[in-house]
C-alpha positions in Angstrom: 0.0 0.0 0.0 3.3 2.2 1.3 4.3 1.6 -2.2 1.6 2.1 -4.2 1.2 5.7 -2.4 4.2 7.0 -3.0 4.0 5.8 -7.0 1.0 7.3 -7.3 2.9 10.5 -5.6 5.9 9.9 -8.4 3.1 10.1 -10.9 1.3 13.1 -9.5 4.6 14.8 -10.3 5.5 14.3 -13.4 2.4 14.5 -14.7 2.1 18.7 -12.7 5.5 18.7 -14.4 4.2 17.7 -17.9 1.7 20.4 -18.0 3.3 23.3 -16.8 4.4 25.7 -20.0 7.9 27.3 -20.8 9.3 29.1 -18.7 8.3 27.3 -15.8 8.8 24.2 -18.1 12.3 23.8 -19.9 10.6 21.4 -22.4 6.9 22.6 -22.1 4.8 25.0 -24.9 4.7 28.7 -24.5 2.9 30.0 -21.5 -0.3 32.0 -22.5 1.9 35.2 -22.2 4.2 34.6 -25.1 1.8 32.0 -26.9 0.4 35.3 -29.1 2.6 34.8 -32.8 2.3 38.8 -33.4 3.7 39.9 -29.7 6.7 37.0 -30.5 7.1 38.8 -34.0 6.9 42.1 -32.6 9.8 40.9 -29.8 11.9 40.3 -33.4 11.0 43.3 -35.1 12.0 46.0 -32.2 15.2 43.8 -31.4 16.1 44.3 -35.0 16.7 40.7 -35.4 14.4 40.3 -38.7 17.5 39.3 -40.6 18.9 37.1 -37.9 15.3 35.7 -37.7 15.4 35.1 -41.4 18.6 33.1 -41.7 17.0 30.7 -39.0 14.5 29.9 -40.2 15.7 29.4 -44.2 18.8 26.9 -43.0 17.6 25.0 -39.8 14.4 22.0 -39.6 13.0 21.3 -36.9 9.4 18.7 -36.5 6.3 20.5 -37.9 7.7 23.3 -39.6 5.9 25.3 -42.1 6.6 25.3 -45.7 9.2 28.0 -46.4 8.5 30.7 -49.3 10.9 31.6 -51.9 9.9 34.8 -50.6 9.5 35.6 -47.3 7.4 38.6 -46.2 6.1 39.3 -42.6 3.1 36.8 -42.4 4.9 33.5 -43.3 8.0 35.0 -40.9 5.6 35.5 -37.9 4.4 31.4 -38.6 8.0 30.4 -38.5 9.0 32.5 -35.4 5.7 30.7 -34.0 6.1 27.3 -35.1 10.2 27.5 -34.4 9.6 29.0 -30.6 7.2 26.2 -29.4 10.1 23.7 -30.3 11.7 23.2 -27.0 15.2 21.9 -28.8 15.2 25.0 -31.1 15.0 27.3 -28.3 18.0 25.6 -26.8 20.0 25.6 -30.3 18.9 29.7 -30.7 20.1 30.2 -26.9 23.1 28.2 -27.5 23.8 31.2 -30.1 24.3 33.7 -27.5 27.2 35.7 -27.8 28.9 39.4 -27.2 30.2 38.9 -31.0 26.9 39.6 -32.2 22.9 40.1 -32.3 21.6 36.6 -30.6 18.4 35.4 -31.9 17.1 33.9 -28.6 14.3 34.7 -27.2 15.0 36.5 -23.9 17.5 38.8 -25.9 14.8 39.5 -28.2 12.5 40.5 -25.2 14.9 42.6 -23.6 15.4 44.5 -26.7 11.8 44.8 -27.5 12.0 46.2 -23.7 14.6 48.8 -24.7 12.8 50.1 -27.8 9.2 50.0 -25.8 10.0 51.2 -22.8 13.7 52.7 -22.2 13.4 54.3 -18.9 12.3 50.2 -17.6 15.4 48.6 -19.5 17.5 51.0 -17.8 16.4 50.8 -14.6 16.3 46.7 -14.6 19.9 47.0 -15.9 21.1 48.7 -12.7 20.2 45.3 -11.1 21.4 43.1 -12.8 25.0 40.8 -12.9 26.5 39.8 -15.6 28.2 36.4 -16.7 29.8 35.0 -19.3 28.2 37.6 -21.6 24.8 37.6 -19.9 22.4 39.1 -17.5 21.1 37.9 -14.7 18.8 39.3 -11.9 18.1 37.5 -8.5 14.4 37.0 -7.7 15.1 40.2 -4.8 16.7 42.4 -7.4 13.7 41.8 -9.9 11.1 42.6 -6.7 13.3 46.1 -6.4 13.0 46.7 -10.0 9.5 46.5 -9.8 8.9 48.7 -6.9 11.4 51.4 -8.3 9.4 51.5 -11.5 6.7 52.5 -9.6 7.9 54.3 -7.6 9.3 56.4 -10.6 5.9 56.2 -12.7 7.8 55.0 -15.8 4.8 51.9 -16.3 2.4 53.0 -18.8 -0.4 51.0 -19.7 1.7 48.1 -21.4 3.9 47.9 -17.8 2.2 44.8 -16.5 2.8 42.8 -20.2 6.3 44.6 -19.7 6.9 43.8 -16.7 5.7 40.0 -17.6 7.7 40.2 -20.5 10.9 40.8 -18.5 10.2 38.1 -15.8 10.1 35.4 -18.2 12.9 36.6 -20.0 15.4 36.2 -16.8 13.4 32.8 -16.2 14.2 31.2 -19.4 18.0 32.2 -18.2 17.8 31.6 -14.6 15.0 28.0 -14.8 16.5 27.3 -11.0 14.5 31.0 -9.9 12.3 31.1 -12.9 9.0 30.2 -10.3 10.4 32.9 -8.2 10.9 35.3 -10.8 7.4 34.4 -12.5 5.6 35.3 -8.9 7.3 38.3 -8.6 5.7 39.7 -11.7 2.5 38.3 -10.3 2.8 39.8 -7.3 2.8 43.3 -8.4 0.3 42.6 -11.3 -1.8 39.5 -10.1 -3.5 39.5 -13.9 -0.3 38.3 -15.0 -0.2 35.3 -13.2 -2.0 33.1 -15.7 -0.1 34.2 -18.6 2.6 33.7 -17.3 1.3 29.7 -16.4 1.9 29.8 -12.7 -0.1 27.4 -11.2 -3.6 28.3 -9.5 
């Protein structure tokens, strides 16, 4: 009985596990948030990685990708951003990309630079906070909860500062998957309408 229990326990797990979305879940969909193929375009597009975007998706495969255009204008770009994201070993080959020597195409860079041409004043202030390595930025759980506060505090949220703000959080938890819950709440904390978007569990 002991042992059928703790099985059924086991199971319980991996199946809360199974359904959680990316962040939260390395290998999971998109949460709700970022599960929208014109905000993930529009990450692209203010990053200035269109080109970078392009190259992608003309030279890699990946399972259930969309037939590629000799041509390819915004619509059939915004499919392949879509289609390419929700792979979970795509994301990690983009991330893997990552570098100083150049534009990355992964997604959290293409957030924070959507961040910087949306809303400046937020990207500088979250900079202040965070640490760098190897090439990247990080931000404890803590530092994001002071980011938050100081933004406003300083009334530089507009109307789009919760999606911002969400934005951001998931960002530093597809870099940080050890604090990514932590992060995630955060976000919800100051704007509990982001929770669900951002797939935290009820």
């Amino acid at each position: 009985m002991g042992l059928f229990h703790r099985k059924s326990e086991d199971s319980d797990s991996a199946s809360d596990t199974a359904t959680l979305t990316y962040p939260l879940n390395l290998e999971g969909r998109l949460c709700p948030l970022l599960d929208d193929p014109g905000l993930l375009f529009d990450f692209y597009e203010a990053a200035g990685l269109r080109k970078d975007l392009k190259k992608i998706v003309k030279t890699q495969r990946w399972e259930g990708k969309p037939p590629v255009p000799y041509s390819i204008g915004p619509d059939a770009l915004q499919k392949l951003l879509y289609s390419l994201l929700q792979s979970p070993a795509m994301r990690r080959k983009i991330a893997s990309r990552d570098s100083s020597a150049g534009n990355s195409p992964a997604l959290h860079q293409a957030i924070w630079g959507w961040l910087a041409a949306r809303n400046g004043k937020l990207a500088e202030l979250a900079e202040k906070h965070t640490h760098e390595k190897k090439d990247r930025l990080f931000m404890a759980p803590s530092a994001f909860r002071e980011t938050i506060q100081e933004a406003k505090e300083a009334e530089i949220l507009d109307e789009q500062g919760a999606q911002q703000i969400a934005c951001l959080a998931a960002a530093f938890a597809m870099l940080q998957p050890e604090e990514a819950q932590d992060l995630l709440q955060a976000a919800a904390e100051a704007f509990p309408e982001v929770a669900a978007p951002l797939g935290l569990p009820a």
